[in-house]
N, C-alpha and C positions, 0 to 999 in steps of 0.2 A: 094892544100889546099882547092881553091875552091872546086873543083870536088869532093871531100871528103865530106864537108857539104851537097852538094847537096844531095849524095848518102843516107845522114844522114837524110836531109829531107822527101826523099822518103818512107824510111821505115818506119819514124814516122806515115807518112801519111796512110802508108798500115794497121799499125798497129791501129789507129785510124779507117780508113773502117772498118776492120771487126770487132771492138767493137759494131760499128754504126747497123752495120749488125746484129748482133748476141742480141741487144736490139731492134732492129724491129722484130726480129724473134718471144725474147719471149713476145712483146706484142701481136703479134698474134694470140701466143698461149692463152696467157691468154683469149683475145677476143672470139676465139674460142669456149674455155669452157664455158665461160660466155652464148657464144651463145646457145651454147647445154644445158647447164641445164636452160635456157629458155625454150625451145623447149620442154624437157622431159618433164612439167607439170610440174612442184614442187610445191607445194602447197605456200599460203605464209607466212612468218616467223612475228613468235611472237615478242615482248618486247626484250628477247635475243636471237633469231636470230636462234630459232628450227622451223623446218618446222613443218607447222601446218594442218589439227591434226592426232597428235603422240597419243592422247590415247581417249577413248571409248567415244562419247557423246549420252550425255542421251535426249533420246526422252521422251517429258513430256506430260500425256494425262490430261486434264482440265478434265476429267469425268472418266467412268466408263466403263468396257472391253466389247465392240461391239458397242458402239454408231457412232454418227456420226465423233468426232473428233479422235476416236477410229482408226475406220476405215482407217480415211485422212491419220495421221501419219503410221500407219503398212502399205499402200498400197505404202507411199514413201518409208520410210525405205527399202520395199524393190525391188523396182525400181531402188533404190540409192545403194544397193546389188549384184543386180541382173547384173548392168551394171556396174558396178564396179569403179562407179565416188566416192562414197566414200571408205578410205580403212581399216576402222577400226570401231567395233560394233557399232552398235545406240542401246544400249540395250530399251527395252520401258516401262515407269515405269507410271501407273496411279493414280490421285491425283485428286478423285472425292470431288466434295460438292462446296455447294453453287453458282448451276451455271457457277462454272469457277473459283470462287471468292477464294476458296483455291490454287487454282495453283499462280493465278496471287499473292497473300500475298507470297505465297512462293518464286517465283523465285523474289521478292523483297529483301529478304535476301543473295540472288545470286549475287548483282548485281557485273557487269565487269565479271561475269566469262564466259568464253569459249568454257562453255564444255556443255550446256545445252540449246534445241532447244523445242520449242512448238508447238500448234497449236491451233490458235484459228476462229469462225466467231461470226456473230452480236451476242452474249450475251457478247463477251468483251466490245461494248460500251452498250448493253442494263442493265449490272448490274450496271454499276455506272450512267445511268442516272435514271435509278428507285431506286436509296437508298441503295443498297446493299451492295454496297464496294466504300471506300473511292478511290479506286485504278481506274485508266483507261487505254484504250490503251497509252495514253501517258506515262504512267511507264513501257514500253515493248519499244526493236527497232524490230521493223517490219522488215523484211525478204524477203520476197514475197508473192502475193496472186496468188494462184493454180489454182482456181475453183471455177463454184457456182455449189450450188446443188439448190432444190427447196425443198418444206415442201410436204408432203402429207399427208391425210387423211385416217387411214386404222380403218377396222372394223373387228370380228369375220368372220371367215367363215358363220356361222348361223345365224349373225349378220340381226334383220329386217329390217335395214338399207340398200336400196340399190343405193343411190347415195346422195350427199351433200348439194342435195336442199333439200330433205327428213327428214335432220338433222336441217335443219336451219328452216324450214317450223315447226316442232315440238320444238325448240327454242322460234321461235316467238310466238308460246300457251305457252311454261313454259320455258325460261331461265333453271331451274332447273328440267329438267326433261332428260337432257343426262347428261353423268359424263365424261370430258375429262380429258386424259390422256396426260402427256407429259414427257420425260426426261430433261427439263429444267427446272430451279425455276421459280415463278412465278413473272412474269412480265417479263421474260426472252422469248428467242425466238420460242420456242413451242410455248408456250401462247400466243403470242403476233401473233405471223401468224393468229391463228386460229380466234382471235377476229376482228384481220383485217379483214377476209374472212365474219364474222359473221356480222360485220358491213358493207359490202358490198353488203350482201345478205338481208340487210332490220333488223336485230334481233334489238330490243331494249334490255334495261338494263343490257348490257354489264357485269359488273360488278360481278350481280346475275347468270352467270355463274359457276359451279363449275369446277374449274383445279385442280388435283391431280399430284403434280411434284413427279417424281422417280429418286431420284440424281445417283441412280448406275445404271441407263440406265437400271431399270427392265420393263419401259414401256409395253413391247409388250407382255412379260411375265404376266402383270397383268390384259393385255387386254383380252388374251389369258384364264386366271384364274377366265373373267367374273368382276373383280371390278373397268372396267372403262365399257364406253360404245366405245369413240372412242378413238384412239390415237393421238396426233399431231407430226409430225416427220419430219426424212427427206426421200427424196426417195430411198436414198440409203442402209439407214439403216436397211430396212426392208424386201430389195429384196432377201433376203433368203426364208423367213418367206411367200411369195408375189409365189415366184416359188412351195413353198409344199403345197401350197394352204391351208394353215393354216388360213393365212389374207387375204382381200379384200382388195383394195383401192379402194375407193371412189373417189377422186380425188386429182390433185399436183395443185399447187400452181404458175405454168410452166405458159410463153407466148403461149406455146406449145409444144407436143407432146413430149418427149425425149427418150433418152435410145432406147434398144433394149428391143427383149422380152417381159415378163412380163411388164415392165416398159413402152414402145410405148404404152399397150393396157390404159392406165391408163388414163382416162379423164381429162380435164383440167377444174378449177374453171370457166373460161370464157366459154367454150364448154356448161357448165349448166348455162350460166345465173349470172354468178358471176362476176362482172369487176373487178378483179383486181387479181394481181400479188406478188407473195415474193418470193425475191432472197436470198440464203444461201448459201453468197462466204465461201470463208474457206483459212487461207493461215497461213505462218509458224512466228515466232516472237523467237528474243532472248530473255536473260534478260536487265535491264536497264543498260545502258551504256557497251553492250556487245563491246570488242574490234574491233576496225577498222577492224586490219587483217582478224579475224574471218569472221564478216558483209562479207568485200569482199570474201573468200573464198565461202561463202554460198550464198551468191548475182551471184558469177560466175557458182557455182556448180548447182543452182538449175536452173537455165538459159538453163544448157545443159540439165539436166532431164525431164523437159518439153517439147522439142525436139527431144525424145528417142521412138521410138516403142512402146516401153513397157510401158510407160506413156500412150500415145494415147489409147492402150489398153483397160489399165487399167479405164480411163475417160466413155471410150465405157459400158465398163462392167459392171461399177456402175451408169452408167447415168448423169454421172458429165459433165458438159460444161466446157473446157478448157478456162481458164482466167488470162491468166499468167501477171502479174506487179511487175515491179522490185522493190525494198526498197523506192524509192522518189515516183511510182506513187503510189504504196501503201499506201505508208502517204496523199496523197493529197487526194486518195479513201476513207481514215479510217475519216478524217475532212469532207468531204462531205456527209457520211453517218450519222457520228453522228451526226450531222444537222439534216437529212431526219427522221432518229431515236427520236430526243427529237421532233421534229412535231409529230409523231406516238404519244409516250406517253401523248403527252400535250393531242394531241384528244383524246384519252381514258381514262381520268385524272387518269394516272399511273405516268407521271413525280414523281422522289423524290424531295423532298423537301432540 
């Protein structure tokens, strides 16, 4: 009888092993998979738990089709393409006016959604500290900053203007005797370079300047048509225009020298006797209170793009300085600036009120 139980024991026991067995196995399995679709890259999952993103998001341009911000977003877009970190359209939809100030009311009505990415540089904090929009970077989550670019000065080809003391040297007899051109509103960041430079280089009565803003980025077009005298830009903006020998620069706004090409020959403010400098970063923003997971996918996504060949390239080509900042030094970047910015305006008594 004993010997029977025993027997009866043992096989409980076998029986019990390979249960034991056969549930370590499949948590293996399950660990496994868990480990592999880590590994694959899956994007990360929304509110209900779809990986993200599943459908088109829209690139948003603050201006008007060839400008500077113009540019920034198409030259990601397809970087983000071309390398295949993202995998689904960025169609690019442009929503000019008021310096910016249309986009940014707009993607207010956006706000939490996920599907919509921007671009902006200094006229997001220069239009709400000169009066133009109740709105600021603080109504945007910031994403990453890219890049700076710098401003430059361009002229006709025919232009009797042949460098930027020339200009300010004929300021300082009549304020109102050159007409500048810029695609930003006024008090925004064309204008606002330009009068820095103008105040650097000796010009009184600021003010008495004429700026003629072109909200659909016709700038160069109207420079070209003879109804400015010069334009205020960026460098990048115009190195088409720069290579057909349409336009002149006069000079960037650079510590020094940049770009290739066309873009190296181009003098710097300081090289003439100008002290001073303007930086035109540029970097991507959601809407307000875009979701976490979003933030994260595009805080990891754009981390790798900047890393890519084809970024580095592209930086080369348009003369842009690589300045990559993830989403927090960004913000701590956007708080420092708009500091440095409302001291701009105050001296130029442009602050809004």
């Amino acid at each position: 009888m004993g010997m029977i139980q025993t027997q009866g024991s043992v096989l409980r026991k076998n029986r019990r092993d390979k249960m034991n067995f056969k549930k370590t196995i499949g948590m293996m399995v399950v660990l496994m998979l868990a480990l592999a679709l880590m590994v694959s890259g899956c994007g990360p999952s929304d509110s209900k738990g779809t990986e993200y993103p599943k459908k088109p998001i829209e690139f948003v341009v603050p201006g008007g089709a060839g400008g500077g911000w113009d540019l920034t977003i198409r030259t990601v877009e397809k970087v983000l393409k071309d390398t295949k970190l993202v995998p689904v359209p960025m169609p690019i939809i442009n929503k000019p006016g008021g310096g910016g100030a249309v986009t940014l009311a707009h993607i207010q009505k956006e706000k939490g959604n996920d599907k919509i990415v921007t671009v902006y540089s200094p006229p997001l904090l220069l239009i709400n500290l000169n009066g133009s929009t109740e709105y600021s970077y603080k109504d945007t989550t910031p994403l990453a900053k890219l890049i700076e670019d710098y401003g430059a000065f361009v002229v006709a080809k025919d232009s009797k203007y042949g460098s930027i003391k020339e200009v300010m040297d004929a300021l300082k007899e009549d304020p109102k005797s050159i007409k500048i051109g810029g695609n930003s509103a006024v008090g925004s960041m064309d204008h606002i370079q330009f009068l820095l430079v103008a105040k650097a280089a000796g010009v009184k009565n600021l003010k008495e300047i004429d700026y003629v803003s072109f909200q659909d980025n016709a700038g160069a077009a109207q420079l070209l048509g003879g109804h400015v005298h010069l334009l205020s830009t960026g460098l990048g903006d115009v190195k088409a225009l720069l290579d057909s020998g349409d336009l002149r620069a006069l000079a960037s706004t650079a510590k020094e020298r940049v770009g290739e090409g066309v873009l190296a020959d181009i003098p710097t403010c300081i090289e003439q006797g100008v002290d001073t400098i303007f930086i035109n970063w540029r970097g991507l923003f959601g809407v307000p209170e875009m979701p976490e997971y979003a933030q994260k996918y595009w805080g990891e996504t754009l981390a790798k793009m900047v890393e890519t060949p084809e970024w580095a390239e592209a930086c080369k080509r348009n003369g842009w300085t690589p300045a990559y900042a993830d989403a927090e030094e960004f913000e701590t970047f956007l708080d420092e600036n708009n500091e440095k910015y409302k001291k701009i305006l105050e001296e130029i008594d442009m602050l809004g009120k």
